[in-house]
VEXLONU-604813 format. One record per residue (C-alpha): x, y, z. Coordinates in nm, 2 decimals, padded with zeros to 4 digits. Each point is the difference from the previous one (the first is absolute). Layout:
BEGIN
      xx      yy      zz
       X       Y       Z
...
% end
This chain:
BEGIN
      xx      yy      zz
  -02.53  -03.74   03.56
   00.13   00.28   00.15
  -00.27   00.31   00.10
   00.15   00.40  -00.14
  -00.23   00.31   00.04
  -00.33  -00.07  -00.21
  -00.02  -00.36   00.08
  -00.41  -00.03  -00.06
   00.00  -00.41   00.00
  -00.14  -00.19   00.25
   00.12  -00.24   00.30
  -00.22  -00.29   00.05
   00.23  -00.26   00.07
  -00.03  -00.14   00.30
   00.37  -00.11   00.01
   00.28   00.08  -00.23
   00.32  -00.15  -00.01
   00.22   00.18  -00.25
   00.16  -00.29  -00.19
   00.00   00.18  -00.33
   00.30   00.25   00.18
   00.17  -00.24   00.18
   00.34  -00.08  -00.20
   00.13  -00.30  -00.13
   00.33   00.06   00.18
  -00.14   00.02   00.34
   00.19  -00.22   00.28
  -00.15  -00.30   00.07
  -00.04   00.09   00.36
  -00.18   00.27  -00.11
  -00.19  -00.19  -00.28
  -00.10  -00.24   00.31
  -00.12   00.28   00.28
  -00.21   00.16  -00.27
  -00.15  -00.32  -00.11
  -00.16  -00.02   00.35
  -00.22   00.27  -00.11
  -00.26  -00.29  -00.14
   00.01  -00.21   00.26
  -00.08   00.25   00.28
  -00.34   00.04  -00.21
  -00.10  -00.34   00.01
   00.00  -00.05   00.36
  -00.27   00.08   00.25
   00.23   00.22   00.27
   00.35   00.15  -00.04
   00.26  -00.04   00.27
   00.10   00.25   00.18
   00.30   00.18  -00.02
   00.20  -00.17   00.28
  -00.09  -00.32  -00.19
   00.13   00.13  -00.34
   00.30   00.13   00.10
   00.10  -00.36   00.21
  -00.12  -00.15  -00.34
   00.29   00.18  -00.22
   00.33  -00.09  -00.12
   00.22   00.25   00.10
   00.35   00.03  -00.15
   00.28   00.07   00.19
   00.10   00.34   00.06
   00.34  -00.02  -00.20
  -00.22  -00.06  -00.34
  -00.24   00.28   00.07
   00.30   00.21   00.02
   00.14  -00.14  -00.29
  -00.27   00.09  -00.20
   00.00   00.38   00.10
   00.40   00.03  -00.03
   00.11  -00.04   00.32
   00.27  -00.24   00.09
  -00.02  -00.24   00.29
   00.30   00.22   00.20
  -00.24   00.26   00.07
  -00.21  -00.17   00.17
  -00.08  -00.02   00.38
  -00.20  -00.37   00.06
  -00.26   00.02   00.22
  -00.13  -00.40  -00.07
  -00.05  -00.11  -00.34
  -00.26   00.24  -00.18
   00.11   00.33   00.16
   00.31   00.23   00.00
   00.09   00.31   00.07
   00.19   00.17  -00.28
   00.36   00.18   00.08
   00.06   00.37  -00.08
   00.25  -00.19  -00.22
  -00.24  -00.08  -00.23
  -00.10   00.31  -00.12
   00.40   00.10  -00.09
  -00.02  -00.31  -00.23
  -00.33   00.13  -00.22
   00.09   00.36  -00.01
   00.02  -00.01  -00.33
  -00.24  -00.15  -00.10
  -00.32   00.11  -00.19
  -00.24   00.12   00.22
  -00.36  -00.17  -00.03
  -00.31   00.16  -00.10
  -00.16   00.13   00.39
  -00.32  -00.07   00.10
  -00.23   00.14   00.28
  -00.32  -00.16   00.07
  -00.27   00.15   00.24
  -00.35   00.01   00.00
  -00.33   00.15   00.04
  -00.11   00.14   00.33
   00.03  -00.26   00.26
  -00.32  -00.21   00.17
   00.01  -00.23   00.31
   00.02  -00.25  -00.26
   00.37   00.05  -00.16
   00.02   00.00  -00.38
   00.27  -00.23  -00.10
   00.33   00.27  -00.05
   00.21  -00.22   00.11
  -00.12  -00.38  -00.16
  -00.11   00.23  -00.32
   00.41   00.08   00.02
   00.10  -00.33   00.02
  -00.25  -00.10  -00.26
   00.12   00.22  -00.24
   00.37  -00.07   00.12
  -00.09  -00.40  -00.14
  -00.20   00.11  -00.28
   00.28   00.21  -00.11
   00.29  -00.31   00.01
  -00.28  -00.16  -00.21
   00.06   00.23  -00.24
   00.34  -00.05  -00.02
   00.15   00.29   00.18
   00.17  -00.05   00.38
  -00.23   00.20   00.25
   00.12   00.08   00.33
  -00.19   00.10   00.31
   00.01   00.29   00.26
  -00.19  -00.06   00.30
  -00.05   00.10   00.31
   00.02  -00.24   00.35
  -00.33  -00.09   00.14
  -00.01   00.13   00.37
  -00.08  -00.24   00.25
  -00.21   00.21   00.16
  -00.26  -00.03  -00.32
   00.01  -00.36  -00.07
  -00.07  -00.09   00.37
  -00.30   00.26   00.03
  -00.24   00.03  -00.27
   00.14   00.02  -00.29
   00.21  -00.31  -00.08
   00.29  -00.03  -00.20
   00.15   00.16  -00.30
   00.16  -00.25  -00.18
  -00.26   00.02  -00.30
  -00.24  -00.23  -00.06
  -00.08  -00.30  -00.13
   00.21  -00.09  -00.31
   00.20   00.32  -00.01
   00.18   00.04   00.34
   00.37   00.02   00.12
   00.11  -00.35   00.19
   00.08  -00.12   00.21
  -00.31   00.19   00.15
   00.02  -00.09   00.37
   00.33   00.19  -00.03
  -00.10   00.33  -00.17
  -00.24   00.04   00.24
   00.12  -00.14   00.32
   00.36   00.19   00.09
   00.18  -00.08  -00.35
   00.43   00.06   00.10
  -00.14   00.25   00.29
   00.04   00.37  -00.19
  -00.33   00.08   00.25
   00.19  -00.11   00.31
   00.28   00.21  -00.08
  -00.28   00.26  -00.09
  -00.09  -00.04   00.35
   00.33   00.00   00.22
   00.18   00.29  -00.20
  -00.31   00.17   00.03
  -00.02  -00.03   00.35
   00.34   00.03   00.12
  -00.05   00.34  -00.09
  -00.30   00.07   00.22
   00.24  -00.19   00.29
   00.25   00.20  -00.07
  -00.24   00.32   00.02
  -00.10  -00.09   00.37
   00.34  -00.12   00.07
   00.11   00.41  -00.11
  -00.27   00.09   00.24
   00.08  -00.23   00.26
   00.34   00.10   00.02
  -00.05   00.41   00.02
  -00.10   00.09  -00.33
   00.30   00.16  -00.08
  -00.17   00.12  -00.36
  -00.23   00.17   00.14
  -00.30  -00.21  -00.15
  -00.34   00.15   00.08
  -00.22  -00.32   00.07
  -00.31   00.16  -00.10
   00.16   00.00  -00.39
   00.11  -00.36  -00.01
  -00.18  -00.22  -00.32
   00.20  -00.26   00.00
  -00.24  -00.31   00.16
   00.08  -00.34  -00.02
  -00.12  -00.27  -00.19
  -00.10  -00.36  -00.07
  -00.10  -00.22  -00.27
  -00.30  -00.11   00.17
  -00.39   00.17   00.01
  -00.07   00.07   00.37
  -00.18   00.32   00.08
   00.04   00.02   00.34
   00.39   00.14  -00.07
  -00.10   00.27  -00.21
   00.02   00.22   00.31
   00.17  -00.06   00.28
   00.19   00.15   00.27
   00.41  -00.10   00.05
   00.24   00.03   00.35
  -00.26  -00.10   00.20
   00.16  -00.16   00.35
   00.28   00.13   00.17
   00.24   00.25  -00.06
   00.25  -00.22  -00.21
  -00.29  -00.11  -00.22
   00.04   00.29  -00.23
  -00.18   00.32  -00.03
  -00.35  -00.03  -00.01
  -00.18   00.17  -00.31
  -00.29  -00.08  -00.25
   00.12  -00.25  -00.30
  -00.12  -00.27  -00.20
   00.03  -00.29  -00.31
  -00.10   00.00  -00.39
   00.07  -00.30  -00.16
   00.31  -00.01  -00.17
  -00.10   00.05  -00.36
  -00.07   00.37   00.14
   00.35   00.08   00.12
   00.23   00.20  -00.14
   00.26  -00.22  -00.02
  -00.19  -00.25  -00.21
  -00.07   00.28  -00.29
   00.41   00.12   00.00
   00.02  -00.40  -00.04
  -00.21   00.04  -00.30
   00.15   00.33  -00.12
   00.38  -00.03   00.01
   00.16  -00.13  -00.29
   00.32  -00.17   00.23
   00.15  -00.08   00.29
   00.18   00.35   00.01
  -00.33   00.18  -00.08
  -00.17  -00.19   00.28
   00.25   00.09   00.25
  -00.02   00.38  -00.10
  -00.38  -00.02   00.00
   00.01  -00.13   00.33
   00.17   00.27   00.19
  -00.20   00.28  -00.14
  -00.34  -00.14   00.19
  -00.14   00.28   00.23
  -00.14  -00.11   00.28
  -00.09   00.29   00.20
   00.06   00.38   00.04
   00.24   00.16   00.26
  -00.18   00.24   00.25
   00.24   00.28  -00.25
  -00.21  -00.18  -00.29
   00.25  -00.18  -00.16
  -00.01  -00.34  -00.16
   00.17  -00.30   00.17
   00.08  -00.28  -00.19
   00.10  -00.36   00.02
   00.33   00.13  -00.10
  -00.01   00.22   00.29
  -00.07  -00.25   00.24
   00.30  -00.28  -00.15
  -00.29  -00.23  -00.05
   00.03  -00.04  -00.41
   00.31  -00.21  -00.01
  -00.10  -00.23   00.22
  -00.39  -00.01  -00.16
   00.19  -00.06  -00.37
   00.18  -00.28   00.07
  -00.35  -00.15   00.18
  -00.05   00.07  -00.40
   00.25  -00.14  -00.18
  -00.15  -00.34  -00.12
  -00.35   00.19  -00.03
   00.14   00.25  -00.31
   00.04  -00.33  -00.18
  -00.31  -00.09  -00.19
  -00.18  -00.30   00.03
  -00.01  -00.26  -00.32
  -00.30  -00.25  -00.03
  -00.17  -00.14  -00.30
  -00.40   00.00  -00.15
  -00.18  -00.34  -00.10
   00.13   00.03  -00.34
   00.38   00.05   00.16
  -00.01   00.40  -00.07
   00.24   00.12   00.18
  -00.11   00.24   00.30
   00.18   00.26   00.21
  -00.18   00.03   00.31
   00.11   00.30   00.24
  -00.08   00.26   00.25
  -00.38   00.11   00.06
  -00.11   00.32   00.08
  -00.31   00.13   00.14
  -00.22   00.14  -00.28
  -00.18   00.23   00.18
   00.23   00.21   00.13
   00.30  -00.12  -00.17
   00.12  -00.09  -00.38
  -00.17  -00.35  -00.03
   00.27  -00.04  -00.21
   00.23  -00.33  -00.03
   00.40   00.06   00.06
   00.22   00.21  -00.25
   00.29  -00.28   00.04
  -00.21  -00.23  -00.15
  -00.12   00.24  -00.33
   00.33   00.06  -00.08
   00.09  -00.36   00.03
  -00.29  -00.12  -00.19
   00.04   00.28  -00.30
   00.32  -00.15  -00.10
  -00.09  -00.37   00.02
  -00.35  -00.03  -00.19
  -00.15   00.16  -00.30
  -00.32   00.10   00.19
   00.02   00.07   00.39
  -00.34   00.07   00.16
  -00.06   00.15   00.31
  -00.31   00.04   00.25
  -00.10   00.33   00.14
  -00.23  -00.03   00.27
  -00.35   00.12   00.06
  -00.16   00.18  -00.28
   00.14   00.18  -00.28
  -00.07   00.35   00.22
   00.25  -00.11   00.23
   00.26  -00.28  -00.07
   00.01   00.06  -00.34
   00.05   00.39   00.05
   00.29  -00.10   00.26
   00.15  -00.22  -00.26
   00.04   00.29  -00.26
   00.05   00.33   00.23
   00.21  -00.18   00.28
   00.16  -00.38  -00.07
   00.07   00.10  -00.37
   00.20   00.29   00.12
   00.18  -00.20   00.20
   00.10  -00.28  -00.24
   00.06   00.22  -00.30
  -00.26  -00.26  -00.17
  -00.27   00.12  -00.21
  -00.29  -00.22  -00.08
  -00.08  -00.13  -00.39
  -00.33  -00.11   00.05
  -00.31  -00.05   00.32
  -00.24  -00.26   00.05
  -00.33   00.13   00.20
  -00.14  -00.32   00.16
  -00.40   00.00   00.01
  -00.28  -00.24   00.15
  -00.37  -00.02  -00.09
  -00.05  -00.01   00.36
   00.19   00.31   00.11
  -00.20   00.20  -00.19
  -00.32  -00.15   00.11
   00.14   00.04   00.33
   00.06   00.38  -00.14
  -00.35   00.04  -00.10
  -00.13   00.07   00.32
  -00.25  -00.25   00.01
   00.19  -00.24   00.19
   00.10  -00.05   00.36
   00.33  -00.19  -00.01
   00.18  -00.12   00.31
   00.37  -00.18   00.00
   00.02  -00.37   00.09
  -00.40   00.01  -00.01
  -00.18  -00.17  -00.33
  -00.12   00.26  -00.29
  -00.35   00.06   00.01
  -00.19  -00.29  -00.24
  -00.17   00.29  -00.15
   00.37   00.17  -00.14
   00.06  -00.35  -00.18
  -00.31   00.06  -00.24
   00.05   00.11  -00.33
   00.02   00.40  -00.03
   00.18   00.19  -00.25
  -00.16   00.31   00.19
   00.13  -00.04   00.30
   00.37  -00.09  -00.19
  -00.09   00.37  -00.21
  -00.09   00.19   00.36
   00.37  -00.05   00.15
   00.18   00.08  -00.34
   00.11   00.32   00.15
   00.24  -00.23   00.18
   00.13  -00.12  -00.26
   00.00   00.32  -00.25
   00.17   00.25   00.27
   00.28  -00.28   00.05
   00.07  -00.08  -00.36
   00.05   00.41  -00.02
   00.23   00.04   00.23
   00.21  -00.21  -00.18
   00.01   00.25  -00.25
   00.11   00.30   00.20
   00.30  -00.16   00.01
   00.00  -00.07  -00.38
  -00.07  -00.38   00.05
  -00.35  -00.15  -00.14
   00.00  -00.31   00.19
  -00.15  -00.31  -00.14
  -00.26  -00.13   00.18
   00.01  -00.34   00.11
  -00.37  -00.15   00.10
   00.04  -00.28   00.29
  -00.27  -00.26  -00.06
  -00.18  -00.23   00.26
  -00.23  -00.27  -00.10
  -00.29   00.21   00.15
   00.04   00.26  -00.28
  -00.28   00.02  -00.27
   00.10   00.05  -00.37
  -00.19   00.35   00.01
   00.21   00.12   00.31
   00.28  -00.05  -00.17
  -00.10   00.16  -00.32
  -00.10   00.28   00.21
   00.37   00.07   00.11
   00.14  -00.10  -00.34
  -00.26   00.30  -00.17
   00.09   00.22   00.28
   00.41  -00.01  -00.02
  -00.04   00.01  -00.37
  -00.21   00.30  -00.01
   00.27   00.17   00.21
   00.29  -00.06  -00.25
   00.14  -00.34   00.20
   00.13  -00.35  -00.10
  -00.21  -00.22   00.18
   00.03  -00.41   00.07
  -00.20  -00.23   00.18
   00.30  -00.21   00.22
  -00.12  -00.35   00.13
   00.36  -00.06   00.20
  -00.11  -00.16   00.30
  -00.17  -00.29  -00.17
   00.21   00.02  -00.28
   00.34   00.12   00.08
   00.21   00.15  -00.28
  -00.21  -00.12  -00.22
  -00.32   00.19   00.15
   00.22   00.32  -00.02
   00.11  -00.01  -00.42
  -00.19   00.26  -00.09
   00.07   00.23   00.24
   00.38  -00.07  -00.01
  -00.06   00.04  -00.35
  -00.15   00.36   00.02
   00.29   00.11   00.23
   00.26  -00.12  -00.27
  -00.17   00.27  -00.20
  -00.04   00.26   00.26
   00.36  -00.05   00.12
   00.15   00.00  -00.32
  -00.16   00.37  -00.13
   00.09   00.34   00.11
  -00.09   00.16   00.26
   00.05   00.33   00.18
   00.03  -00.09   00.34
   00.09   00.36   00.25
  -00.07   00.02   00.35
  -00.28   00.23   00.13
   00.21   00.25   00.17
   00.36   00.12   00.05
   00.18  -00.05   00.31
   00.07   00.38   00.04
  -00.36   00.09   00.03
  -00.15   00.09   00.31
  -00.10  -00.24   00.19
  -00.36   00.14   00.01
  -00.01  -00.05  -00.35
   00.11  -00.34  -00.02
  -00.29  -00.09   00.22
  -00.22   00.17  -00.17
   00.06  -00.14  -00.38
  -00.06  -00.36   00.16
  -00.35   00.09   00.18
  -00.13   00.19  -00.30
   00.17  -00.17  -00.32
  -00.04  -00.36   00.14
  -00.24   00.00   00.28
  -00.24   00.24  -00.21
   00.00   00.26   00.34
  -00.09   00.36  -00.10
   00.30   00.09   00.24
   00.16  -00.07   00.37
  -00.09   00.12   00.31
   00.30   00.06   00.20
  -00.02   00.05   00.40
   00.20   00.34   00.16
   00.22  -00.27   00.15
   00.02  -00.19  -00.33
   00.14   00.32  -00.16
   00.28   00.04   00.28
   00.07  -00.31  -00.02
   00.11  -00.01  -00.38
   00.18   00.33   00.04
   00.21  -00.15   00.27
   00.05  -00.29  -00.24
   00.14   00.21  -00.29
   00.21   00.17   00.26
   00.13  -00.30   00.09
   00.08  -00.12  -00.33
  -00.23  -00.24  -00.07
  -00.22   00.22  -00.25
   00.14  -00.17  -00.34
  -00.13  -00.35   00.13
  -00.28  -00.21  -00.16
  -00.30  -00.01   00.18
  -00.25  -00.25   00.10
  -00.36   00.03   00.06
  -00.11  -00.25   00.32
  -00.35  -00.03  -00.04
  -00.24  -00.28  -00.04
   00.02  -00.24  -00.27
  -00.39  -00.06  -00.03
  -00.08   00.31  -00.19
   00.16   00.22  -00.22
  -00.04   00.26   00.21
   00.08   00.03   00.38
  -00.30  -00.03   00.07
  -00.10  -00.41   00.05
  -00.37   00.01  -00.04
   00.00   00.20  -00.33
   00.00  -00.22  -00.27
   00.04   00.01  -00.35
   00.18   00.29  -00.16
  -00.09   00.25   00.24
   00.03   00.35  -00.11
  -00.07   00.37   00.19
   00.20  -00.14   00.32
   00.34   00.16   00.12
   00.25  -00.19   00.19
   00.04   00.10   00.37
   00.38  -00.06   00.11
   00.03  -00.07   00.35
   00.37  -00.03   00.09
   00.34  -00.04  -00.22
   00.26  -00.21   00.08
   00.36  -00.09  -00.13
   00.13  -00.30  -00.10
   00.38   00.16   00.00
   00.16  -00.31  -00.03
  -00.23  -00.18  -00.28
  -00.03   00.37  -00.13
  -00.30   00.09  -00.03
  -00.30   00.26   00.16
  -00.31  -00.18   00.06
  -00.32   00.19   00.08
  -00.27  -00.12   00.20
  -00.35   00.02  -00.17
  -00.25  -00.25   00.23
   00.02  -00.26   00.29
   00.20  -00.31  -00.08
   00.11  -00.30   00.19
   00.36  -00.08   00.04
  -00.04  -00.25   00.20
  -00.28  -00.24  -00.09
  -00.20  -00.25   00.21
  -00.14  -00.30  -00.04
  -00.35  -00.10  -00.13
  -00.22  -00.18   00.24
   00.15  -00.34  -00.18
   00.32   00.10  -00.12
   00.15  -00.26  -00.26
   00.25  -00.06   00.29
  -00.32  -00.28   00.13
  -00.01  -00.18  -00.30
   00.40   00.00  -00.04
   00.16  -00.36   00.17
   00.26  -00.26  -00.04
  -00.05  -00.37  -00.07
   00.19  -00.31   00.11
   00.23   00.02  -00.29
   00.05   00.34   00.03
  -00.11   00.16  -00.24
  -00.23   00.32   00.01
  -00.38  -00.01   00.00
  -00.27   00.29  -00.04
   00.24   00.28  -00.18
  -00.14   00.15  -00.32
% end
């Protein structure tokens, strides 16, 4: 069943259930989650995914545990289905084998979303079918998300992580502690001002803004010490939401307790008026802000449908950011599974690029395989021809049949799938199927990723669960389980004028950058400073490849302006500007927050 490079035969099923690769040692719980598969077919509407997940037996945390290798003592209860998983833990597996390691991203991104993250949870069930444990790495939904416009991030109909509600609705608090470490800093920042400003901060210099994990525009800029004179010093501030702070990546980045506590005190948050860095360190704020941290390094443990086991933990921006999940939670999950898959957020151009150049240097992991995670409708939506809004129906016209419209938008698929490759990775790609797909769309992709060298599967795992996802999981055995030559795309002591400019030409497809005169002084200063053999990361927008968000396609002949640099000292990293971007959303005209209530019995009503 499964699809290599030259695949020339035909899909024209209208449903596929891979029975012929399930095995006849599967657990019955499995055998019994797959089995839905059928009966979701015969009826006229499926649930939703509130609906689903209320409908599931869910074992207790201890057994999910169990089943990865981690004993009961580790654990942290928060309830029966969720725990948070003790530093302990990972003493205990140390030696163990590590797991083959899995990223999956995706095409460029729509309005829409393509499924990364149920297409990971998918596979994650379709691989236990198989007889192998799986273990997930994802990232915390923000609140800030699921009460605007787009919803949850749980997954999706019969491949999610459960209790849902919780994923998406606080979890054990890791965001809230996000939040108040965050901003003690920024209080203890006016406080220094207050109080004399004995460092000598120049206010003009200060990033450091606070946050909240909620979408409200009207903070983005605002003006603090207002009022009298023991209301603070007055100067120009404002909020991102708290999956853009800084603190929130080191959460992601360090690899323990120790690490985090380091990472914190090396955050700059302004300059001196003699130009020198002051840090959290500086200020006697990063002791304080790590033990606001100390339950929120733990990751988070939670389960799928099919009782995968899930680690759950941190969520970082993915614009500006690493869109990365946590380190912790990697290292944990190498030593207790045989394949641990992780999401990388946005498109391959950007999360997936963080995972290898950034994350991967920070865990010492290397990945064995990549899954690419396609939609018929993204690359209609890619095509051009189609106006597509968020939270708005598609346009009747995008749900006729077209293999030419599918064939218009493969640049968005072929430029992803290559990048991949510049880091010595072909990732398979995995095709997300909706019921308004036509047999020839999808044969359009399949004859499109073949031409290009890929493993290619049709995955069916939100009707289907695991069993939707047994020929992809199938293909990644394969993948995972060859050589590859996996290298980053530049070294750390190259300029960093030439680590910027490998990512814009050798993924983006830029002929070169564009730096400002104060772009220039700025990244001089940097290497003076020391900061010249970090990583960088390109913030730009995630709805092109380029920076650009209204060219489309593959663009080529374009150069990438940068703007502004910044440094992430503490999560270690330069980031250069290359566009306008958000970092504080706001809220649609009907924000998901209307349709979100409480009944009677309390449970939860509206959240998807």
């Amino acid at each position: 069943m499964s699809r290599k490079p030259g695949y020339t035969g035909s899909y024209n099923a209208p449903h596929w259930c891979a029975q012929s690769l399930l095995p006849e040692h599967a657990a019955p719980a499995y055998q019994q989650a797959a089995d839905h598969c059928h009966a979701v077919h015969m009826t006229d509407s499926f649930p939703s995914d509130l609906e689903i997940g209320r409908a599931a037996t869910l074992l207790p945390i201890e057994e999910v545990a169990a089943s990865a290798g981690i004993a009961a003592e580790h654990l942290e209860r928060y309830g029966t289905y969720i725990a948070k998983v003790a530093p302990s833990a990972l003493a205990e597996v140390a030696d163990q084998p590590k797991a083959k390691y899995v990223v999956i991203s995706a095409v460029t991104p729509t309005p829409l979303g393509e499924g990364k993250t149920t297409t990971s949870v998918g596979l994650a069930q379709g691989l236990a079918l198989l007889g192998h444990r799986s273990m997930l790495s994802l990232r915390q939904p923000s609140l800030g998300p699921t009460f605007g416009i787009k919803g949850g991030a749980a997954g999706a109909g019969y491949s999610q992580v459960v209790p849902m509600e919780a994923v998406n609705l606080h979890l054990t608090g890791d965001f809230h502690a996000v939040t108040s470490a965050h901003n003690l800093l920024t209080a203890m920042v006016d406080n220094h001002l207050h109080h004399g400003n004995e460092l000598g901060i120049d206010t003009r210099t200060i990033a450091w803004r606070r946050v909240m994990d909620v979408n409200d525009r009207a903070l983005r800029n605002i003006v603090v010490g207002l009022g009298e004179r023991m209301d603070g010093v007055p100067r120009q501030a404002g909020f991102d939401i708290t999956a853009a702070s800084e603190v929130m990546v080191i959460l992601s980045l360090s690899t323990s307790l120790r690490n985090l506590r380091e990472r914190l005190g090396r955050i700059v948050i302004g300059f001196t008026y003699a130009g020198l860095p002051v840090t959290a360190e500086d200020l006697k704020a990063a002791g304080a802000m790590a033990v606001m941290l100390r339950d929120a390094i733990k990751p988070n443990l939670l389960q799928t449908l099919e009782h995968t086991p899930a680690l759950i933990h941190a969520g970082p921006f993915g614009n500006i950011a690493t869109g990365n999940s946590s380190v912790v939670a990697d290292l944990l999950g190498i030593r207790t599974s045989d394949y641990l898959l992780t999401e990388a957020g946005f498109g391959s151009d950007m999360g997936a690029e963080r995972f290898f150049n950034v994350k991967c240097r920070a865990s010492g992991l290397t990945p064995d395989a990549a899954v690419l995670v396609v939609t018929v409708r993204a690359l209609k939506t890619h095509s051009g021809r189609f106006q597509v809004v968020a939270g708005r129906a598609l346009p009747p016209e995008m749900l006729e049949e077209s293999p030419e419209d599918v064939r218009l938008g493969a640049p968005n698929l072929l430029r992803p799938h290559a990048i991949g490759r510049h880091f010595g990775v072909a990732p398979v790609v995995a095709i997300n199927a909706f019921p308004t797909d036509h047999a020839s769309e999808l044969q359009a992709i399949i004859d499109i990723a073949t031409e290009a060298g890929a493993r290619v599967a049709v995955t069916r795992h939100v009707a289907d669960g695991g069993k939707g996802a047994l020929e992809l999981a199938a293909l990644v055995v394969e993948a995972a389980n060859e050589p590859n030559s996996f290298h980053y795309l530049y070294e750390l002591d190259a300029p960093l004028v030439e680590k910027i400019e490998k990512i814009a030409t050798q993924i983006y497809g830029a002929d070169g950058i564009d730096l400002l005169p104060s772009v220039k002084k700025q990244l001089a200063r940097f290497e003076v400073l020391g900061y010249g053999e970090f990583p960088v990361v390109i913030a730009k927008t995630h709805l092109s490849l380029s920076s650009d968000p209204t060219l489309k396609g593959a663009p080529t002949g374009w150069r990438m302006p940068v703007r502004e640099v910044r440094a992430a000292v503490g999560a270690g990293y330069v980031y250069a500007i290359c566009g306008e971007m958000r970092t504080m959303p706001g809220l649609s005209k009907h924000p998901g927050a209307e349709r979100i209530d409480i009944d009677e019995d309390g449970n939860i009503v509206g959240l998807s």
